[in-house]
N, C-alpha and C positions, 0 to 999 in steps of 0.2 A: 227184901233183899238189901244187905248191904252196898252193892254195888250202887252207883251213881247212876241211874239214867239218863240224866242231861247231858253226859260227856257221849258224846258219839263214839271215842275208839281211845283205845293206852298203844305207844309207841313205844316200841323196845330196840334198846341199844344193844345189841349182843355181845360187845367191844368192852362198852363200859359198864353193860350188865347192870342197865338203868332203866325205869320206865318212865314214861310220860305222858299226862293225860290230859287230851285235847279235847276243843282246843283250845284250852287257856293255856296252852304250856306248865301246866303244873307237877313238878317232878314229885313221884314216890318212890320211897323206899323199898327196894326187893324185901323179900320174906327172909332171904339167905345173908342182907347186908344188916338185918335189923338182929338176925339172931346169932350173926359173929357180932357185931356191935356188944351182945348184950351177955357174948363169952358161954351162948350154949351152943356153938355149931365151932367147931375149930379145925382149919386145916394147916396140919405141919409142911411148908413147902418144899417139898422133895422132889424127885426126877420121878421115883415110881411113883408117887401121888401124880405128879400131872399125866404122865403115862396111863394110869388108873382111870384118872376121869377123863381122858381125850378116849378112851375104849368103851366108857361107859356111856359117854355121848352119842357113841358111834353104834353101841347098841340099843340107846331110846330112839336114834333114828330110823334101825331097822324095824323098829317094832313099829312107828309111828308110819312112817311107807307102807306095812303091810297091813295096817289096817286104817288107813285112807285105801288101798287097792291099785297102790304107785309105787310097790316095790318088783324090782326086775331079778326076781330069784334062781334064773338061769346064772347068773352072774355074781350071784350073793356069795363071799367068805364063808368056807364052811364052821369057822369058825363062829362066826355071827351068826350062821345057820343053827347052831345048837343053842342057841341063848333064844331066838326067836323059837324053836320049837317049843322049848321051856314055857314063854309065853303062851302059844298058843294052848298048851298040855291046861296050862290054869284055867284055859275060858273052857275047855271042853270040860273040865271038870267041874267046875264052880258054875259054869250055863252063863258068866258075865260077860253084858255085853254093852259099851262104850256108846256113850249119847255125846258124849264131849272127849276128842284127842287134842293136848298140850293147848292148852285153851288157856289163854291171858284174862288172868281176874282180879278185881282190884274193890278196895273200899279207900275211896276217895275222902270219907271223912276221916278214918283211922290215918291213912298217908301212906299207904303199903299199897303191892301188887305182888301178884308170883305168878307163875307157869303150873297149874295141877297137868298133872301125866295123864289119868283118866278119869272120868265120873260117869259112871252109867250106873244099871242094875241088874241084881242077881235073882233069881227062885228066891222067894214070892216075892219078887218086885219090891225087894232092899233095895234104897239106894247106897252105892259104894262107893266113897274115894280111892283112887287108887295110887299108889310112888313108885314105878317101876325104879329097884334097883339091881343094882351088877354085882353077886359073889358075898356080899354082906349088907346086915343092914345097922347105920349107926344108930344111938342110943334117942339121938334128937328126931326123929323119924315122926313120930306122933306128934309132936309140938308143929313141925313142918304141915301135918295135914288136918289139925286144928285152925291153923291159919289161913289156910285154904277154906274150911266148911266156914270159919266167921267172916270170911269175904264173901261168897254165896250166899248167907245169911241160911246157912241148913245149922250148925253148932249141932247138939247133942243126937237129931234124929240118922246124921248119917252114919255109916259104918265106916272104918278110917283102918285100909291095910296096906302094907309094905309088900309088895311080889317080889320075891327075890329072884332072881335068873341065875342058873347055875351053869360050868359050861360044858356039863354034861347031858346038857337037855333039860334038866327038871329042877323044879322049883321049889319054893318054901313059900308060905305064906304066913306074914305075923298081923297080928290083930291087934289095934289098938284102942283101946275101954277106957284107959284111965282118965276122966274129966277133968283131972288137973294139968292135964297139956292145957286144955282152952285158956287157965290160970296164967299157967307158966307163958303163955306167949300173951297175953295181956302186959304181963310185967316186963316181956323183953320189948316189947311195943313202947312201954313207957319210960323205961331205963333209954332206950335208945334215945327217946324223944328230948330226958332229961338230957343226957349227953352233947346232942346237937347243940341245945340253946346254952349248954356250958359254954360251950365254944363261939355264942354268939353269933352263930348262922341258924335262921331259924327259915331260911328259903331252901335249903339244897336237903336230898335226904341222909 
């Protein structure tokens, strides 16, 4: 496993959307700060982008409540109500089912951490990465859950898909195969890395 065993736990700043791993206090780089850094993830700051992702937030919550078994669905937005059914359409279909929800994972030697959505497994006992997204999926989708399996230390055995929730109820699933995401996020790992010590901060991520 790439992950550290000696560190007890990673602490997360939701605010400054920073991790930090104790307890030495030693900050890592998000998986999202390393691959705008490195100019493959880019968000244009607009009202409907943030619009976009405060709804998209608000439906990886619903999903994440409903399957911890802490969502109150007397009360749930019907509108969120179709994005979760979405969800659920895919486990009944695909038989996937969740050993790990939004679970913080980190490779302490590399200097990164991210949040995976889910990881379980499918018929015949595939293991799955999984990216719940909202209405589309972007192009950088697989580099995002390459970075996630070489933190785990799974890399080429696991299967790495995007569920898209649509908010008609149903969903899309994309598959991602191409073993040059693990590449392409090795490079934005290092460009990041270069970068930082340009600037002569070789402590903060």
């Amino acid at each position: 496993m790439a992950q550290d065993t000696q560190a007890k736990y990673v602490e997360f700043d939701d605010i400054a959307h920073c991790y930090t791993l104790m307890p030495d206090g030693k900050p890592l780089a998000s998986v999202t700060t390393i691959m705008k850094s490195a100019g493959i993830m880019y968000f244009p700051q607009t009202p409907a982008l943030e619009r976009g992702m405060k709804f998209g937030n608000m439906v990886h919550k619903t999903c994440e409540l409903a399957d911890l078994g802490q969502l109150d669905e007397a009360s749930l937005d019907p509108v969120l109500g179709a994005y979760l059914r979405a969800w659920r359409a895919f486990g009944a279909d695909t038989g996937f089912r969740a050993s790990e929800v939004e679970k913080t994972i980190w490779d302490a030697s590399a200097g990164y951490a991210g949040t995976l959505d889910r990881l379980g497994v499918a018929p015949p006992a595939r293991p799955w990465l999984i990216d719940i997204k909202t209405n589309h999926c972007p192009p950088w989708a697989g580099v995002q859950l390459a970075a996630y399996a070489l933190a785990l230390g799974l890399a080429y055995p696991v299967e790495r898909f995007a569920v898209v929730l649509k908010s008609d109820g149903r969903y899309r699933l994309e598959s991602f195969k191409d073993r040059s995401d693990f590449q392409v996020w090795r490079a934005a790992l290092a460009l990041h890395n270069y970068k930082r010590n340009q600037k002569g901060d070789v402590t903060q991520p």
